[in-house]
N, C-alpha and C positions, 0 to 999 in steps of 0.2 A: 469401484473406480471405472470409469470409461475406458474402458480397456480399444477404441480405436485408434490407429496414430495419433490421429487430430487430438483425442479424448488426452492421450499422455503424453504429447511433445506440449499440452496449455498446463496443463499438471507438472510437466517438470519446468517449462518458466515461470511457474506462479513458485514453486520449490523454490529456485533457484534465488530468483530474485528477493522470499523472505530468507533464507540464510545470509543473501548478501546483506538483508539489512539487520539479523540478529548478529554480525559480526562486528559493525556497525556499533550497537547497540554495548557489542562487550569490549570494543575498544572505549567508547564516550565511557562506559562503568568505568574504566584505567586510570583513561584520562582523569575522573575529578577522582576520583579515588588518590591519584599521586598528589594532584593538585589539593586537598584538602590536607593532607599529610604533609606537605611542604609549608602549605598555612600555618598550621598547627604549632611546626617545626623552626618557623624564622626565628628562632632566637638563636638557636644552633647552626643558622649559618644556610638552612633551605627557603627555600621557594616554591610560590607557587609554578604551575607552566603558565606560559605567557600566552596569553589569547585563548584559554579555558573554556572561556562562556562562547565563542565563535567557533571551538572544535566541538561542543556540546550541540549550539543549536546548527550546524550542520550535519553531523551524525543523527540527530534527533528526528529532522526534518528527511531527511534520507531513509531513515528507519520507518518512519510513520508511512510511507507512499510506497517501501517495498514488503510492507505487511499486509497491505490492502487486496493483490490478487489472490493472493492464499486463502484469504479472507473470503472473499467474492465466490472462488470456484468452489470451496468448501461450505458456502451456505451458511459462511460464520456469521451473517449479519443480523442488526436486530430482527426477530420476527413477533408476532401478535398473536401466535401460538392458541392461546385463550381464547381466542374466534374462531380461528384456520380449520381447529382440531373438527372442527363439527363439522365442517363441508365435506363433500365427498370428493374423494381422489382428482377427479375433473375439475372440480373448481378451484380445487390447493392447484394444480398444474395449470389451470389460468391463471390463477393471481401470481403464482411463480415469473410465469411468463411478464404477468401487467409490470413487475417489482423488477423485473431481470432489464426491462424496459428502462425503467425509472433510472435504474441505476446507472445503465450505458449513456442515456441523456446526461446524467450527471455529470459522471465520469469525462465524457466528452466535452463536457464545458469548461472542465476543471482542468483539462489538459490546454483544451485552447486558448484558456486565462493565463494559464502558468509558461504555455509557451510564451504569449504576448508578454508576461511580464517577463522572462527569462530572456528574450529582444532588448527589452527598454531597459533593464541594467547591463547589459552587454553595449547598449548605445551610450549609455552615460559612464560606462565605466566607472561605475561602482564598485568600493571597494570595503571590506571590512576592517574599520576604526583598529584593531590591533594588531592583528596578524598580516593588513592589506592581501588578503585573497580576495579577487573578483569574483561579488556577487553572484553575477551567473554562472558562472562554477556551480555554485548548490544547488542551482534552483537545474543545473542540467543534469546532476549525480540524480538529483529528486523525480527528475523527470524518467528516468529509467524504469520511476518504478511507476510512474503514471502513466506512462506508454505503457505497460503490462499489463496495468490494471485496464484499461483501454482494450486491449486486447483478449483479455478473461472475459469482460463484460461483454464483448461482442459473440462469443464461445459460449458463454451463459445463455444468452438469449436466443441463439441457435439451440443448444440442446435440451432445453424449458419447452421453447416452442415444439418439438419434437416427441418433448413427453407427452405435450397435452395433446397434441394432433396423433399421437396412437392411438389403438381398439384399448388398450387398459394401461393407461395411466396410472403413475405410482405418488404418490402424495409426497412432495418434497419434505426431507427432514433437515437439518443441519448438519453439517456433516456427511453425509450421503451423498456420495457424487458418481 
């Protein structure tokens, strides 16, 4: 691990924020889990919860965006391995760098998309069909974790760049941070 400040205050938000979204994760398991049990059950007098599918695809959508910087900092992303392995340390630490690039552009767009859209159902005051929670509600829970990830990628690309601008560069693995 990056054992400098910087290295473990982006290691513990990229932490932080996948726990917050594997918590997430084992509440929506609850939730349909009762909810299918109550389905099951209507003859006896249960139900399902109400508004099920809008506490599923909020938690889900919440989940998905706060697993990404963990993802990111830990190198979990796809790689092309089967090529990589043959270059020599220098050139895994540029393509690191080129890929750590890729991703922050990305990243960056995705947040600036999602803020814009997180705007424009806040303008229109959109609401969810059962439960009536507004919209941009989720899209701002979701955005916590795209701001991190936004953040990680930015930390990525500093410390990629770093490897590859050393006298001996260390060949990026996954995992390996």
């Amino acid at each position: 691990m990056d054992n400098t400040p910087l290295g473990r205050a982006v290691f513990g938000l990229a932490t932080g924020v996948a726990i917050a979204g594997g918590v997430a994760l084992v509440v929506v398991t609850i939730v349909t889990l009762i909810s299918v049990i109550g389905r099951a059950l209507i003859p006896f007098g249960l139900r399902p919860i109400l508004g099920d599918t809008e506490i599923v695809q909020f938690g889900v959508l919440f989940a998905i965006f706060c697993s990404l910087p963990l993802t990111q900092y830990l190198r979990g992303h796809a790689d092309v391995s089967l090529i990589t392995d043959y270059f020599s340390p220098r050139v895994g630490a540029i393509i690191e760098v080129v890929m750590d690039l890729v991703m922050l552009a990305a990243t960056g767009f995705i947040v600036w998309r999602f803020g814009a859209g997180m705007m424009d159902k806040m303008g229109n005051r959109e609401m969810s069909i059962i439960l009536h929670i507004p919209i941009w509600t989720a899209y701002a829970a979701a955005m916590l974790g795209a701001a991190s990830m936004l953040l990680v990628s930015l930390y990525c690309v500093v410390r990629s760049t770093a490897n590859a601008l050393s006298r001996t560069p260390h060949k990026p693995e996954p995992g390996i941070f």
